[in-house]
py3Dmol code that shows the C-alpha trace and the ligand (Angstrom):
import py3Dmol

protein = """\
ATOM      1  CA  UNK A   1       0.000   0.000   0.000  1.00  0.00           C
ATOM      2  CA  UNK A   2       1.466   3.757  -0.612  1.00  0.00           C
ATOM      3  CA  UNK A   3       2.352   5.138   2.026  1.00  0.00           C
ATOM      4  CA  UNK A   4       1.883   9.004   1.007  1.00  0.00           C
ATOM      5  CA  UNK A   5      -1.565  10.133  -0.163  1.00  0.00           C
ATOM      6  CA  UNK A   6      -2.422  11.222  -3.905  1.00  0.00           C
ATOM      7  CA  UNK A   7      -2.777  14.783  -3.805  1.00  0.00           C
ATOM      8  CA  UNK A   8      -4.931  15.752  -7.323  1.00  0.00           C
ATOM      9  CA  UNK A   9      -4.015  19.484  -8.124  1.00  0.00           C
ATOM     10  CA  UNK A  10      -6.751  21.227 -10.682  1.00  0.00           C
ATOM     11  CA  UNK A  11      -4.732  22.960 -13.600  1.00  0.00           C
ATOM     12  CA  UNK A  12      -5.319  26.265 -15.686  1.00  0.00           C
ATOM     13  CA  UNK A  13      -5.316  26.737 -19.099  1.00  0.00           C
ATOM     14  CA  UNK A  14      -1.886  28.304 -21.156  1.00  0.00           C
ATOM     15  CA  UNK A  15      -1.066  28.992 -24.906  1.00  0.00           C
ATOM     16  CA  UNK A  16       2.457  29.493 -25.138  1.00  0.00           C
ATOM     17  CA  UNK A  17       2.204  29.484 -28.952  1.00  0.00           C
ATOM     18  CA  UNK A  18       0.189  27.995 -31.475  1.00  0.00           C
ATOM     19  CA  UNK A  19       2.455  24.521 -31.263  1.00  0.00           C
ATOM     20  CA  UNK A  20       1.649  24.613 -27.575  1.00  0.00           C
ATOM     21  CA  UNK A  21      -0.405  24.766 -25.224  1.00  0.00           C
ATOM     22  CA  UNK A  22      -2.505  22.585 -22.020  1.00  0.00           C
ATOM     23  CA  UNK A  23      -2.156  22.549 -18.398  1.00  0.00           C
ATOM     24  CA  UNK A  24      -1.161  24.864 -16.158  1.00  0.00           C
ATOM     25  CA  UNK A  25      -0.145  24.763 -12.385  1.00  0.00           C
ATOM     26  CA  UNK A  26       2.223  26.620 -10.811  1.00  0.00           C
ATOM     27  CA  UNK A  27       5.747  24.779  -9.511  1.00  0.00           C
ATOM     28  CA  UNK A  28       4.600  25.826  -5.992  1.00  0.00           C
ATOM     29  CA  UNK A  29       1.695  23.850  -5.161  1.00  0.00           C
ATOM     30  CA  UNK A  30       3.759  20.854  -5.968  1.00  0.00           C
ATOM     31  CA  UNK A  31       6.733  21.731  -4.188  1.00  0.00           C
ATOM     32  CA  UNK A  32       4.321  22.474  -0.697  1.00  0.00           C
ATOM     33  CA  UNK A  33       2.338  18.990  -1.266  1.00  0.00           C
ATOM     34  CA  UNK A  34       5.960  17.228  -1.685  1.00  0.00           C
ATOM     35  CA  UNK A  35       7.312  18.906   1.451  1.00  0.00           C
ATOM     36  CA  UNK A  36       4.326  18.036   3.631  1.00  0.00           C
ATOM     37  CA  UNK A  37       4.359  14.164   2.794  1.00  0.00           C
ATOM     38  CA  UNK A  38       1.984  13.985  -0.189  1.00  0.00           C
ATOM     39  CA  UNK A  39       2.250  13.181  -3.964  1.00  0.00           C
ATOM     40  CA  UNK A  40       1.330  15.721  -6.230  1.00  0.00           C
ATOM     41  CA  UNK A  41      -0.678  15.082  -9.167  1.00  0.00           C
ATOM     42  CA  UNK A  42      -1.983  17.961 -12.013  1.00  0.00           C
ATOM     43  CA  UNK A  43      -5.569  17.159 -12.855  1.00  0.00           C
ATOM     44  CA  UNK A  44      -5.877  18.267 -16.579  1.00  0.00           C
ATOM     45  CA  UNK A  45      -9.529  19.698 -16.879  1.00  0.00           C
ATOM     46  CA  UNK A  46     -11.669  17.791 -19.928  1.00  0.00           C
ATOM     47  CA  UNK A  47     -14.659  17.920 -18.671  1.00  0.00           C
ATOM     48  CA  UNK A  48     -16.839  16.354 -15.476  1.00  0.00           C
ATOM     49  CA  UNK A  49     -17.065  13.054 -16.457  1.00  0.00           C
ATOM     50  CA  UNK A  50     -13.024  12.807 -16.750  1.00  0.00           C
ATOM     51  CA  UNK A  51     -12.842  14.787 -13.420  1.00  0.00           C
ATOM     52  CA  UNK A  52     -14.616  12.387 -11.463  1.00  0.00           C
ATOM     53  CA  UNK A  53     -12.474   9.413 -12.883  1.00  0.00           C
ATOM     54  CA  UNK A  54      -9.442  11.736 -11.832  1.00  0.00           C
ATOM     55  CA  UNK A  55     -10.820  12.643  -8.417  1.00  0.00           C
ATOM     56  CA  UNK A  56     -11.461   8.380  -7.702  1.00  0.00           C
ATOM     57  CA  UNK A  57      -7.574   8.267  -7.862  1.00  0.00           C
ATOM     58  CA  UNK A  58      -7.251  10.980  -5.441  1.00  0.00           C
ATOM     59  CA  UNK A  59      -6.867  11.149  -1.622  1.00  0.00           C
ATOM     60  CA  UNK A  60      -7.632  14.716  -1.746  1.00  0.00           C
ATOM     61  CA  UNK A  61      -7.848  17.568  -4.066  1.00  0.00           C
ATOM     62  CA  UNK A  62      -6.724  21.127  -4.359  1.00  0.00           C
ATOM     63  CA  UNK A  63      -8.789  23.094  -6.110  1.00  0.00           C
ATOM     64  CA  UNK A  64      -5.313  25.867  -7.614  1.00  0.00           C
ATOM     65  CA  UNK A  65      -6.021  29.358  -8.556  1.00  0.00           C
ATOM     66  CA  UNK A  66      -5.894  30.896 -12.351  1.00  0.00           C
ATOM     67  CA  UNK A  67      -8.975  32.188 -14.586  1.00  0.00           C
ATOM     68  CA  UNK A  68     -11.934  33.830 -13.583  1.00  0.00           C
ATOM     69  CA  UNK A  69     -15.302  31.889 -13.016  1.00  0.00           C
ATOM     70  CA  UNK A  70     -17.587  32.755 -15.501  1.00  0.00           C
ATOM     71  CA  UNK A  71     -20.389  34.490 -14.108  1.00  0.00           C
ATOM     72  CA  UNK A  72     -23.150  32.337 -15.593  1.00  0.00           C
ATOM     73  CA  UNK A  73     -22.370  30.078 -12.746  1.00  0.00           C
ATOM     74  CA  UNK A  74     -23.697  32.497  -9.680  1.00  0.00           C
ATOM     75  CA  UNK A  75     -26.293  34.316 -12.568  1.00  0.00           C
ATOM     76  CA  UNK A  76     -24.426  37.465 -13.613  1.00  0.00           C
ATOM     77  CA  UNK A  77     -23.637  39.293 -16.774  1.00  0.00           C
ATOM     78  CA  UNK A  78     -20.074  40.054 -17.376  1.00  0.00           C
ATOM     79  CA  UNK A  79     -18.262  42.897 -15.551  1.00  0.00           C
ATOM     80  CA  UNK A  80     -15.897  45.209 -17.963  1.00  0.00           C
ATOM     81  CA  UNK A  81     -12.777  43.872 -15.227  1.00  0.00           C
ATOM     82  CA  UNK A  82     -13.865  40.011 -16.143  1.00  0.00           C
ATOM     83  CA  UNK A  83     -10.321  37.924 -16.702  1.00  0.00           C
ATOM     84  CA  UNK A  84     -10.513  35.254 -18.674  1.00  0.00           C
ATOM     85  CA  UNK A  85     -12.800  32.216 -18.702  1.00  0.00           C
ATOM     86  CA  UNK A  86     -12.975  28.983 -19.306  1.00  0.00           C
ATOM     87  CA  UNK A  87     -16.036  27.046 -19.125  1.00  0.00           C
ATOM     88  CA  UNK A  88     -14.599  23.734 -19.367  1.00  0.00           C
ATOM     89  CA  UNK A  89     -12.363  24.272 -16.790  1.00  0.00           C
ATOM     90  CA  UNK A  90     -15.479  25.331 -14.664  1.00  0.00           C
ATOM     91  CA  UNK A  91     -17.462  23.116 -15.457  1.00  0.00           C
ATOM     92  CA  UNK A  92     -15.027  20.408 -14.713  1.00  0.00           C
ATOM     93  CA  UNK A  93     -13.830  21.396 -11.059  1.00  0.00           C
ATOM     94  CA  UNK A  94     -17.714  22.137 -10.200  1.00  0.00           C
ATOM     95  CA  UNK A  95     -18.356  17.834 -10.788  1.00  0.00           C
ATOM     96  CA  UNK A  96     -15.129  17.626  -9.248  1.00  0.00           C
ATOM     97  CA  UNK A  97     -16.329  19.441  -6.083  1.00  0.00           C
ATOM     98  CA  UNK A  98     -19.678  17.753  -5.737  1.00  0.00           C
ATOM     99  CA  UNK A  99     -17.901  14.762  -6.097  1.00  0.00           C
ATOM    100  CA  UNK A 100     -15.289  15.278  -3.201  1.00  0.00           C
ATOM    101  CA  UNK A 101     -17.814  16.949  -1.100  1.00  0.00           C
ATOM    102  CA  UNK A 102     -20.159  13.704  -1.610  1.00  0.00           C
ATOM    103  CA  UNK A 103     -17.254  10.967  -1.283  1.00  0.00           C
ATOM    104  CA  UNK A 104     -15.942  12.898   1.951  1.00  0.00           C
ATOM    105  CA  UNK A 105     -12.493  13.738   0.317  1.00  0.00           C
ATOM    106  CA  UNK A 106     -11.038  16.596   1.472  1.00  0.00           C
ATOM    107  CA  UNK A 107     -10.714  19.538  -0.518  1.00  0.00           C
ATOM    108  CA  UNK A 108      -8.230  22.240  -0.319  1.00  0.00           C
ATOM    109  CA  UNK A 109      -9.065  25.396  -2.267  1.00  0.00           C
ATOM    110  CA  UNK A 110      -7.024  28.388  -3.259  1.00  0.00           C
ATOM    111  CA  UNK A 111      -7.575  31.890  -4.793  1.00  0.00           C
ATOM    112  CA  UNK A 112      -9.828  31.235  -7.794  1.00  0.00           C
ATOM    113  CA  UNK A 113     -10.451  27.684  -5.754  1.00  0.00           C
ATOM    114  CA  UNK A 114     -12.514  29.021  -3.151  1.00  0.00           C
ATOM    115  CA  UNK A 115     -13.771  31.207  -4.858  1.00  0.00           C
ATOM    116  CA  UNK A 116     -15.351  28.269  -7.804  1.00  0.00           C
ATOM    117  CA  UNK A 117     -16.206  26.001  -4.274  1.00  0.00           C
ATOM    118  CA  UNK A 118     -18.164  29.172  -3.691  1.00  0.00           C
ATOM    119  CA  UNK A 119     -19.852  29.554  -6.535  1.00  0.00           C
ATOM    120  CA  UNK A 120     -20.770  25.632  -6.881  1.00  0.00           C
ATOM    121  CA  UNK A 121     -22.391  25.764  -3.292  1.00  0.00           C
ATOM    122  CA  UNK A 122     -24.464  28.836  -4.780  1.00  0.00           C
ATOM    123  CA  UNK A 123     -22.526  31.730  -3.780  1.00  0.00           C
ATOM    124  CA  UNK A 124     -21.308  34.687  -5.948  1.00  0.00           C
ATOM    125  CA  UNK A 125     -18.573  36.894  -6.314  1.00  0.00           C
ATOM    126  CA  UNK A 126     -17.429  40.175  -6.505  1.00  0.00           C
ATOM    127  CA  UNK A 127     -16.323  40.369  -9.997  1.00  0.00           C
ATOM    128  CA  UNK A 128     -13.519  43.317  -9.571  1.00  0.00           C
ATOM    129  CA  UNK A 129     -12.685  44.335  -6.067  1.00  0.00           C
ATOM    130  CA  UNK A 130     -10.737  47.519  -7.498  1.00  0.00           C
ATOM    131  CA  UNK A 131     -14.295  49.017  -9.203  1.00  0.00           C
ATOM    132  CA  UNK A 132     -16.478  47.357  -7.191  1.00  0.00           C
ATOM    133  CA  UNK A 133     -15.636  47.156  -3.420  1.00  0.00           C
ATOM    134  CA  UNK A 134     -15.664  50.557  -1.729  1.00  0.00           C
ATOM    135  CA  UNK A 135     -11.809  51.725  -0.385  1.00  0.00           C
ATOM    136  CA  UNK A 136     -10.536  48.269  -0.729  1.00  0.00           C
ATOM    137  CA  UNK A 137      -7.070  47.198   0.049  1.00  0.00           C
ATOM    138  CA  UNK A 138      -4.630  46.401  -2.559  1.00  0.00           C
ATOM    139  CA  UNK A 139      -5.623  42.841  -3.360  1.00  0.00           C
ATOM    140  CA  UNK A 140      -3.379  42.834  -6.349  1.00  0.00           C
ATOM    141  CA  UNK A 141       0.003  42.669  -4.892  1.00  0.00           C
ATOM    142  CA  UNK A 142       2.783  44.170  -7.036  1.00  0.00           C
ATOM    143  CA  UNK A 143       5.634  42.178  -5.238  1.00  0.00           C
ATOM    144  CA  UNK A 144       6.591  38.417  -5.710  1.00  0.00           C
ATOM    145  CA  UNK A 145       4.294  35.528  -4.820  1.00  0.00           C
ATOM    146  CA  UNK A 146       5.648  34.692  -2.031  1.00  0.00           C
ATOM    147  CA  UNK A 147       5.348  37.967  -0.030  1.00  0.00           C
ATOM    148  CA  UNK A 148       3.216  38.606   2.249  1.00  0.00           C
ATOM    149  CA  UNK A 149       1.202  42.106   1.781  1.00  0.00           C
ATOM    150  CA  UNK A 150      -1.551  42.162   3.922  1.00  0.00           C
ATOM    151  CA  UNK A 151      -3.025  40.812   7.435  1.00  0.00           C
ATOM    152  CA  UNK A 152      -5.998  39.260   7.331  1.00  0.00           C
ATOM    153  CA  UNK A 153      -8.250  38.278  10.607  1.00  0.00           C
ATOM    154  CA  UNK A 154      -9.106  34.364  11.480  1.00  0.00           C
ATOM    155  CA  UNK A 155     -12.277  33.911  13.310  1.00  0.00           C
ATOM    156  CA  UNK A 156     -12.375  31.841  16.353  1.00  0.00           C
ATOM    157  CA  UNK A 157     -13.364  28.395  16.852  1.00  0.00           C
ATOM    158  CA  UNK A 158     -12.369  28.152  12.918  1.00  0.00           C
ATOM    159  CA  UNK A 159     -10.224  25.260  11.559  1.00  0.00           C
ATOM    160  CA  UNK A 160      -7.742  27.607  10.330  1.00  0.00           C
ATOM    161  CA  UNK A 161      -7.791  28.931  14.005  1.00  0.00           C
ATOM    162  CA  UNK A 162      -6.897  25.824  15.799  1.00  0.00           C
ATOM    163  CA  UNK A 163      -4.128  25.181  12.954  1.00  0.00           C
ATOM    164  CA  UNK A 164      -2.299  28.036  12.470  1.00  0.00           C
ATOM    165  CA  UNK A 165      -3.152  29.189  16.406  1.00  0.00           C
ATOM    166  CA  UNK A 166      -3.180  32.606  15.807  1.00  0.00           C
ATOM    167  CA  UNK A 167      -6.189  34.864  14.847  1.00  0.00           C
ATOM    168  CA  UNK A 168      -4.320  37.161  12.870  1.00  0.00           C
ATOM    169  CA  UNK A 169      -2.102  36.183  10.244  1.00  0.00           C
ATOM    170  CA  UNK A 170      -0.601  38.057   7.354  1.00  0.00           C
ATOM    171  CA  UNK A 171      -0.832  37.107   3.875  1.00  0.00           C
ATOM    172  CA  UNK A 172      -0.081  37.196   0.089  1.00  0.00           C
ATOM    173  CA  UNK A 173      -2.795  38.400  -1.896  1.00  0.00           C
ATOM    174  CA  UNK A 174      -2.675  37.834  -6.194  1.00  0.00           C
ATOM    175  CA  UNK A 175      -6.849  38.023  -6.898  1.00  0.00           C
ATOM    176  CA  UNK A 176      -9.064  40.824  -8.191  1.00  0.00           C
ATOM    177  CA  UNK A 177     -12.474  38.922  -7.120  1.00  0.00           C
ATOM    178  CA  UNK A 178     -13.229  37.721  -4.266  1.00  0.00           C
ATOM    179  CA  UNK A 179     -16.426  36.161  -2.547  1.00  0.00           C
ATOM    180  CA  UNK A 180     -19.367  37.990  -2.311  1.00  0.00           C
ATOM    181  CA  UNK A 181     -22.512  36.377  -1.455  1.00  0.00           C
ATOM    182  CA  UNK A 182     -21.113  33.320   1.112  1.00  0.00           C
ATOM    183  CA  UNK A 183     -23.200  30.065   0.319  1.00  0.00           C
ATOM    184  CA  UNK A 184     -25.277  28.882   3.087  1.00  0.00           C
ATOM    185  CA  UNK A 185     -22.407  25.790   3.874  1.00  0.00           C
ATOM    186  CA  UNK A 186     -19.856  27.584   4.265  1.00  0.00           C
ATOM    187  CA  UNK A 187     -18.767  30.077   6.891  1.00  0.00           C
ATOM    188  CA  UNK A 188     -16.611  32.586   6.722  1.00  0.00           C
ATOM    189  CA  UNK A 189     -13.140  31.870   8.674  1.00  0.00           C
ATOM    190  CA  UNK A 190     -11.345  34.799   7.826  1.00  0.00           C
ATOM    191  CA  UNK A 191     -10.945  38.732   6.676  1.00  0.00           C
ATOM    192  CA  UNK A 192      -9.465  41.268   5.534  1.00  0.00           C
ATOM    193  CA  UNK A 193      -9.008  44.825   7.530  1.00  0.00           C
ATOM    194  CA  UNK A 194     -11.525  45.989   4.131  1.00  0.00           C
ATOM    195  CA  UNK A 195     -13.991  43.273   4.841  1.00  0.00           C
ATOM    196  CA  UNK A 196     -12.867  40.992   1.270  1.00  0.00           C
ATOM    197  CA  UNK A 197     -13.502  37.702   2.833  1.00  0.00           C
ATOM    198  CA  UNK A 198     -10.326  35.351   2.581  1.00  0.00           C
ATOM    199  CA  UNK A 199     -11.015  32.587   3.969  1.00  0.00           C
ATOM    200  CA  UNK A 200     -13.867  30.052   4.315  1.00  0.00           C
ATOM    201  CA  UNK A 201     -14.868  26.372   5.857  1.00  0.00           C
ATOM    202  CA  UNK A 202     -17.476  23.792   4.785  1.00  0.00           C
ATOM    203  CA  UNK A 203     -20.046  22.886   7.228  1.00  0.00           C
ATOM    204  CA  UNK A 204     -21.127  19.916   6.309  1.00  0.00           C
ATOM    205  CA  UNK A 205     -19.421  16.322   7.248  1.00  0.00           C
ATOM    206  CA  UNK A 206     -16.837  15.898   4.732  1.00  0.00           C
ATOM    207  CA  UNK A 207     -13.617  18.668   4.832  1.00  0.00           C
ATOM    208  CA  UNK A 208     -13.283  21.710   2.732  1.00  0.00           C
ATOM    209  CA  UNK A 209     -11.603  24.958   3.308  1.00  0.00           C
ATOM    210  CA  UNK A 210     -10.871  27.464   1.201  1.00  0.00           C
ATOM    211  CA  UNK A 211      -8.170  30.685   1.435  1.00  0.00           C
ATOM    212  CA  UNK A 212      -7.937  33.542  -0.843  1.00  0.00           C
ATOM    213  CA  UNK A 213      -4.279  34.198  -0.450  1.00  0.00           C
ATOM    214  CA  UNK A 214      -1.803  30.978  -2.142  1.00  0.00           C
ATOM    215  CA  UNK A 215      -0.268  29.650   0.917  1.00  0.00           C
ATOM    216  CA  UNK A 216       1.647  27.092  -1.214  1.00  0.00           C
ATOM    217  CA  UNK A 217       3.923  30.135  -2.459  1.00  0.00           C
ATOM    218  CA  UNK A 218       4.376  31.132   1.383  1.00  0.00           C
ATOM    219  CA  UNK A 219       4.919  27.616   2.348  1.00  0.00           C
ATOM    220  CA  UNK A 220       8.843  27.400   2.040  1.00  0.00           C
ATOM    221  CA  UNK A 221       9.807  30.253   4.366  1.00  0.00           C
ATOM    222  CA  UNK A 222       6.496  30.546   6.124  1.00  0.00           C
ATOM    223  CA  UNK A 223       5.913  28.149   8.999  1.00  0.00           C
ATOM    224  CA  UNK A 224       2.240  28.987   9.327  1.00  0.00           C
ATOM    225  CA  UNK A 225       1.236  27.466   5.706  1.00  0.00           C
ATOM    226  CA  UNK A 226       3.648  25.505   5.661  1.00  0.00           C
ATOM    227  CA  UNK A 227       1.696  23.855   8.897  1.00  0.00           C
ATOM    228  CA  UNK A 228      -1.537  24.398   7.006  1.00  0.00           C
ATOM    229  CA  UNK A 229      -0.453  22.394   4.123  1.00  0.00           C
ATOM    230  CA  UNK A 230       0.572  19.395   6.598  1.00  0.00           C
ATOM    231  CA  UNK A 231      -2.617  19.536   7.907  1.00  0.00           C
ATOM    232  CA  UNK A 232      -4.080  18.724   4.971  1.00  0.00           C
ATOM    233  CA  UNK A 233      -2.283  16.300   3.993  1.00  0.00           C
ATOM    234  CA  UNK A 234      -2.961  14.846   7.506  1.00  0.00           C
ATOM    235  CA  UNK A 235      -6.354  14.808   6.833  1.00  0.00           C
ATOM    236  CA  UNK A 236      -6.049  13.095   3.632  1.00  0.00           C
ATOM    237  CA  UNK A 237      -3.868  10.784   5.064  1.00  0.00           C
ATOM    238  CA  UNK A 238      -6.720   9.778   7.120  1.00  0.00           C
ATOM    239  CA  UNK A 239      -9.324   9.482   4.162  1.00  0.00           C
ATOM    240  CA  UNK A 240      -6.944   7.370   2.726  1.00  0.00           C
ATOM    241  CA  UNK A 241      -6.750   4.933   5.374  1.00  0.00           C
ATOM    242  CA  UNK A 242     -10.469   4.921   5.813  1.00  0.00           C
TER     243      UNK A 242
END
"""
ligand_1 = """\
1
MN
Mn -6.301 39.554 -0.379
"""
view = py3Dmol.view(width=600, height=400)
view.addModel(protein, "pdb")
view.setStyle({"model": 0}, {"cartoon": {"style": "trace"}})
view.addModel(ligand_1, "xyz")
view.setStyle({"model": 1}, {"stick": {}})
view.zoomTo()
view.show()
C-alpha cells in the first residue's frame, strides 16, 4: 500500500504558442504537497465526467487558482474587469467538487479555488474588487508571490484557528475577485481589515476549506502554511486509510 496520499491538483489553461499549449499549475503547489508528505498530481480539466475518474484516484484535491469563473455560474452578466474564462475548466472542477464533497475527500481550495467552491455551493462573487468594493485594500500585490502584503483576521473556533493558532495572520494576496454572497455551507473563517472575505470552511461532514491568499507560495519560508499544508495532507492521510 502507498504510504503518502495522492494529492490531485486542478490545472489552468496556457497557450504558449500555437504549437503549444494545455495545463497549467504553478511549480509551488507541488513543491508544498511534496514537502508536507503527499504526492502531487496535475488534474488536466476535460470535462466532469473525466474529473470524477481523476478525483477516484485521489486522496484529496486542491482546487489551484488561475482564470476567472464565468459568471453564468452564480447568474451574472459580465463585468468590464472580467479575466478570462474557461467554461470547461469550470465546469469540470464544479463535478469535481460535488464529487469530493459527496465521497468525503477533502478539498483544499485556493484563490480562484474558493472562490469556484463558492460559486458551486451557490454563492457569488465580486467580480472586480478595485471598481467594485468601496476603499478596498490592494488585493493585487505588485511584489513576488511569495510575499506577504496584507493581514488578514481568522475567526475563532475556525479550523484555520486551531491550525495556524493565531487569529491574525498576514498574507499574500494575487486576486481581483473575491467572494461575495457566502453560500449557506460555508462560513466565513477569515478577513481582511476591508472586509474581502479570505477565507472560508465547509459545514457539512466531509472537509473543505478554502483561502484567498496561495499559501503554497508562502509555504517554504512561512511556517504557518507551511503547517496548514501538513494539515491537509494529515487529513487526507486519514481518508486514505479509511
Ligand atoms: Mn487579499
Amino acid at each position: 500500500m502507498r504510504q503518502k496520499p495522492v494529492i490531485g491538483i486542478t490545472g489552468g489553461y496556457v497557450k504558449h504558442n500555437a504549437f503549444m499549449e494545455g495545463v497549467y499549475v504553478h511549480h509551488d503547489y507541488h513543491r508544498s504537497v511534496a514537502a508536507a508528505g503527499g504526492i502531487p498530481i496535475v488534474l488536466p480539466f476535460l470535462n466532469p465526467e473525466a474529473a470524477l475518474e481523476a478525483a477516484a484516484l485521489c486522496d484529496g484535491v486542491i482546487l489551484s487558482g488561475g482564470e476567472d469563473v464565468d459568471p453564468l455560474y452564480y447568474g451574472e452578466e459580465p463585468h468590464p474587469q472580467l479575466g478570462y474564462t474557461t467554461r470547461e475548466r469550470d465546469e469540470a472542477e464544479i463535478a469535481l467538487i460535488r464529487h469530493a464533497l459527496e465521497h468525503s475527500i477533502p478539498l483544499l481550495a485556493i484563490c480562484r479555488g474558493v472562490q469556484i467552491l463558492n460559486v458551486t455551493l451557490g454563492g457569488t462573487l465580486i467580480q472586480d474588487i478595485p471598481s467594485q468594493w468601496s476603499d478596498p485594500l490592494q488585493h493585487s500585490q505588485k511584489v513576488e508571490r511569495g510575499r506577504d502584503t496584507h493581514a488578514v483576521a481568522i475567526e475563532p473556533g475556525s479550523w484555520l484557528a486551531e491550525i495556524l493558532g493565531a487569529m491574525r495572520i498576514r498574507v499574500n494576496s494575487l486576486h481581483h475577485q473575491a467572494l461575495k454572497e457566502v453560500a449557506d455551507d460555508l462560513k466565513v473563517a477569515a478577513s481582511a481589515s476591508d472586509g474581502i472575505i479570505e477565507a472560508v470552511e465547509y459545514t457539512g461532514s466531509s472537509f473543505a476549506v478554502g483561502v484567498q491568499w496561495h499559501p503554497e507560495s508562502m509555504a517554504a519560508t512561512n511556517p504557518l502554511m507551511k503547517r496548514l499544508f501538513e494539515a491537509f495532507i494529515i487529513r487526507c492521510k486519514k481518508q486514505q486509510e479509511a
